[in-house]
DOLUM-378448 format. One record per residue (C-alpha): residue in three letters; x, y, z. Coordinates in steps of 0.2 Angstrom, whole numbers, plus 5000, padded with zeros to 4 digits. Layout:
% DOLUM-378448
+-----+------+------+------+
|  aa |   px |   py |   pz |
+-----+------+------+------+
| ala |    X |    Y |    Z |
...
+-----+------+------+------+
***
This chain:
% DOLUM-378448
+-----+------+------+------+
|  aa |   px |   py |   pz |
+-----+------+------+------+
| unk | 5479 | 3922 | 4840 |
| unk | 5492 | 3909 | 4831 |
| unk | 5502 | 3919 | 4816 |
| unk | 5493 | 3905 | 4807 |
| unk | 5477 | 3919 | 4810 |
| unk | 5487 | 3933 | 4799 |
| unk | 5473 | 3932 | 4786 |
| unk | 5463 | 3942 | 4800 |
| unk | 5474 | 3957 | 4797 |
| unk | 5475 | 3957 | 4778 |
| unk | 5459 | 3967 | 4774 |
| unk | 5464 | 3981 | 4786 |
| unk | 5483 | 3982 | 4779 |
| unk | 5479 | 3980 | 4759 |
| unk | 5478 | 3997 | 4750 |
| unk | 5487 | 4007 | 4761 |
| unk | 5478 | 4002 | 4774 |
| unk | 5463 | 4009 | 4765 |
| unk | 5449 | 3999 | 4778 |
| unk | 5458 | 4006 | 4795 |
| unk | 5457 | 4023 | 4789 |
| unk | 5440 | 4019 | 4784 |
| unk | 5436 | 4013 | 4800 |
| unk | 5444 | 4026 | 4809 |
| unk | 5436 | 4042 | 4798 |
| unk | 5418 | 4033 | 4802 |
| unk | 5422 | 4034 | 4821 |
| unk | 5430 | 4052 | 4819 |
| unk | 5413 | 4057 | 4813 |
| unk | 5402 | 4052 | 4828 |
| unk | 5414 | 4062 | 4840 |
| unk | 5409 | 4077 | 4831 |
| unk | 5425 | 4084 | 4833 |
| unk | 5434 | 4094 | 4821 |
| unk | 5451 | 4087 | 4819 |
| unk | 5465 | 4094 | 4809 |
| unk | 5475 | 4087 | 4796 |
| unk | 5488 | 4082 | 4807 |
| unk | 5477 | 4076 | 4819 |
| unk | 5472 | 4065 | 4807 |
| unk | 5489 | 4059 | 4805 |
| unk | 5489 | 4058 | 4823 |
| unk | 5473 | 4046 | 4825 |
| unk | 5479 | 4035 | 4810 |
| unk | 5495 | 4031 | 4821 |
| unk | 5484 | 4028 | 4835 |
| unk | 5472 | 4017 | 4825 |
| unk | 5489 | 4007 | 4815 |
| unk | 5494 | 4003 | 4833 |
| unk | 5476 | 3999 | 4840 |
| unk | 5477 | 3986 | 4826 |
| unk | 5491 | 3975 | 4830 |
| unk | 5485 | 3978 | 4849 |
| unk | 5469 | 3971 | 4846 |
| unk | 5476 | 3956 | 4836 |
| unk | 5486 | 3951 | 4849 |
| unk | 5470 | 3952 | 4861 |
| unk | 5459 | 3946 | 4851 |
| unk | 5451 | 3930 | 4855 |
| unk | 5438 | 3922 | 4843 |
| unk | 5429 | 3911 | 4857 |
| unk | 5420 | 3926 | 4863 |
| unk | 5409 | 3925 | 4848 |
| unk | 5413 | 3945 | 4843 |
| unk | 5418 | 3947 | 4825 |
| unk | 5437 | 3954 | 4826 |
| unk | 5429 | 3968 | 4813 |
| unk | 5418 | 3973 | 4830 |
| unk | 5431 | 3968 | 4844 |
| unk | 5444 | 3982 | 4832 |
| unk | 5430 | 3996 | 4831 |
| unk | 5427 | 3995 | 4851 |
| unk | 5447 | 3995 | 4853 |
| unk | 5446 | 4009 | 4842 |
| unk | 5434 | 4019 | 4848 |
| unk | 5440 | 4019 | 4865 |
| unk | 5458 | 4022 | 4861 |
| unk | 5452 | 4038 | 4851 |
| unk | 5440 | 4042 | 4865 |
| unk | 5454 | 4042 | 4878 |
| unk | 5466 | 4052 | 4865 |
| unk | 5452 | 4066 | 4864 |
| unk | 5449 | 4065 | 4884 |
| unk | 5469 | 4067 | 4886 |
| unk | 5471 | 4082 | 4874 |
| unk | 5456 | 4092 | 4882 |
| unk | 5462 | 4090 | 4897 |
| unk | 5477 | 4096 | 4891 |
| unk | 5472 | 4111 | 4885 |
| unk | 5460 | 4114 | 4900 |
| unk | 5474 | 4114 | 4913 |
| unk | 5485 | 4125 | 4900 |
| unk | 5471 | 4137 | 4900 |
| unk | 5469 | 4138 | 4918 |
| unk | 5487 | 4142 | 4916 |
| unk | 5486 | 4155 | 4903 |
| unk | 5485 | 4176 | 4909 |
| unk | 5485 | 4191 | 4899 |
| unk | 5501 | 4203 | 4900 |
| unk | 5487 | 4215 | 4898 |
| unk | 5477 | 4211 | 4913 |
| unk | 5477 | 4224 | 4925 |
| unk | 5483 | 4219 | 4943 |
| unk | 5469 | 4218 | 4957 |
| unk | 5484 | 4227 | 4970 |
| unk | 5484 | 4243 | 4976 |
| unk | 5493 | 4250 | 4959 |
| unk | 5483 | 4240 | 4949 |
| unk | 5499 | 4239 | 4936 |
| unk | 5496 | 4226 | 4922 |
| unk | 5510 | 4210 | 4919 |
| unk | 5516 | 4219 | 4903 |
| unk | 5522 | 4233 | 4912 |
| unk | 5534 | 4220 | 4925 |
| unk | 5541 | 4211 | 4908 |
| unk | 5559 | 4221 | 4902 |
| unk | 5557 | 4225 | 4887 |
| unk | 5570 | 4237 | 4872 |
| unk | 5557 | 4231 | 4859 |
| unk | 5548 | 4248 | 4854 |
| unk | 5536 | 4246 | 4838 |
| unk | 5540 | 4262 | 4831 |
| unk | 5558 | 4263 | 4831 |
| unk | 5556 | 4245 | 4826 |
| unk | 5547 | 4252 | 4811 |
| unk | 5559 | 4265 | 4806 |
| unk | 5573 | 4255 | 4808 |
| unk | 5564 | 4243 | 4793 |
| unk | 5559 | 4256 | 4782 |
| unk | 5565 | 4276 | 4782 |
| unk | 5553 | 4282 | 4771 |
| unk | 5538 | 4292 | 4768 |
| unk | 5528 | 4274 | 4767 |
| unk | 5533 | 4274 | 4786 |
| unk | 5528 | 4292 | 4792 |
| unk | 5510 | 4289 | 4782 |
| unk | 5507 | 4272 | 4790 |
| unk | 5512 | 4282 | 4805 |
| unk | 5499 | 4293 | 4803 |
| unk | 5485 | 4280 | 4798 |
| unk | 5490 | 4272 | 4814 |
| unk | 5487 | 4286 | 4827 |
| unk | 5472 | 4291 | 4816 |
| unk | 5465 | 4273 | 4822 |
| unk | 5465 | 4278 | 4841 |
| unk | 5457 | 4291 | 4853 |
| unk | 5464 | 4306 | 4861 |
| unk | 5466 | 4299 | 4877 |
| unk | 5475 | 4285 | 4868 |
| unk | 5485 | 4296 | 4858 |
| unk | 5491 | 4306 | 4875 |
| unk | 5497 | 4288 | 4882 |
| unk | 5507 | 4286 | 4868 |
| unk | 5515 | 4301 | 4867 |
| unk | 5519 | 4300 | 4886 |
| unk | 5528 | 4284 | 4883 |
| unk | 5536 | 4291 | 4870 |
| unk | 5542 | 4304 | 4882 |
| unk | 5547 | 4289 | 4893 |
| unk | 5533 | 4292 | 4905 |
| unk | 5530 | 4275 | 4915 |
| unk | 5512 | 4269 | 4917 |
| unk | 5509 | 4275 | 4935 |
| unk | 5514 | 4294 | 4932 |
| unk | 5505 | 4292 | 4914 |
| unk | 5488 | 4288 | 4927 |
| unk | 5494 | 4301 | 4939 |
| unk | 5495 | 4314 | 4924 |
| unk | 5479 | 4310 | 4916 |
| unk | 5469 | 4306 | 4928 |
| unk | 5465 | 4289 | 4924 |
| unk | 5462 | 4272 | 4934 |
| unk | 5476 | 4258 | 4931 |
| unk | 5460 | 4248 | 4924 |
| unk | 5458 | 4262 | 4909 |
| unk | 5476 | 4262 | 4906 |
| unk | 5479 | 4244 | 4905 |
| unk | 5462 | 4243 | 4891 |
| unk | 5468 | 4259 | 4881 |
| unk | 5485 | 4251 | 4881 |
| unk | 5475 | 4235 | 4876 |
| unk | 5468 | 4244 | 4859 |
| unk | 5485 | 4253 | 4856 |
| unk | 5495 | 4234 | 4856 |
| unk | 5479 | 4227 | 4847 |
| unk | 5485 | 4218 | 4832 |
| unk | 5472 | 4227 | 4822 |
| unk | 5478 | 4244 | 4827 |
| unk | 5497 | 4238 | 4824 |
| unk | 5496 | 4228 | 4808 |
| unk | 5494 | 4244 | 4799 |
| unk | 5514 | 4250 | 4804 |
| unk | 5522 | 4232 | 4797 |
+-----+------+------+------+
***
């Protein structure tokens, strides 16, 4: 197209590009794919760009309408953008293991227990507030888990490591790495903050 052809552009650009984003949130919609706000902000970049691309491709001999030769650019740009980010959340979550996850070796020891770590939620707790607050949230806390949970703790508190803690109670690596599971969870621990 000549830069005589601008006229082409000035429906999509008027009103803050008010058409584009029409165009874009219609083709949003058939991908049935939630998108965030942000994503949204992402797509519309996408779809600026995809503009002055197909503008520069665009050639009105073919017979195609530059409205229908955009909305194909579009959704094929938007297409490939979605493609690219499941595959990137597929390979990160091919990536991805649990610290909690108990090792299929003979110990059977979980990730968590390999990491160094001085962070200890109670002292952590105390530290914040000295009060009877703490010693009642405390107590709601270790009212939440079992007694075989409750024995863990109290042997980690003791500074009992995870293999003598088995060896003590006569547990499987497996049941200690999911009772330590439940005493980390974020529903048993929100309580203490």
């Amino acid at each position: 197209m000549t830069s005589a052809d601008l006229s082409v552009l000035q429906p999509y650009c008027d009103n803050d590009m008010r058409l584009l984003k029409k165009i874009s949130r219609s083709i949003f919609m058939r991908f049935n794919e939630p998108l965030a706000k942000s994503d949204h902000d992402d797509f519309f970049s996408i779809a600026n760009m995809t503009l002055w691309q197909a503008y520069n491709a665009y050639d009105p001999d073919t017979g195609i309408s530059f409205d229908g030769f955009l909305r194909s650019c579009l959704q094929k740009k938007f297409k490939t953008e979605l493609t690219h980010r499941h595959r990137q959340k597929r390979i990160l979550n091919q990536l991805a293991v649990s610290l909690d996850t108990a090792d299929d070796g003979e110990d059977e020891c979980s990730l968590l227990e390999f990491v160094p770590s001085d962070f200890d939620t109670f002292e952590e707790v105390f530290k914040r507030n000295e009060s009877q607050a703490v010693s009642d949230r405390v107590q709601q806390y270790i009212s939440r888990l079992s007694d075989r949970q409750v024995n863990i703790l109290n042997l980690l508190i003791d500074g009992y490591r995870a293999n003598e803690i088995q060896e003590i109670l006569m547990i499987s690596a497996r049941e200690y790495a999911e009772n330590m599971q439940i005493i980390r969870s974020y529903e048993n621990v929100k309580i203490l903050f």
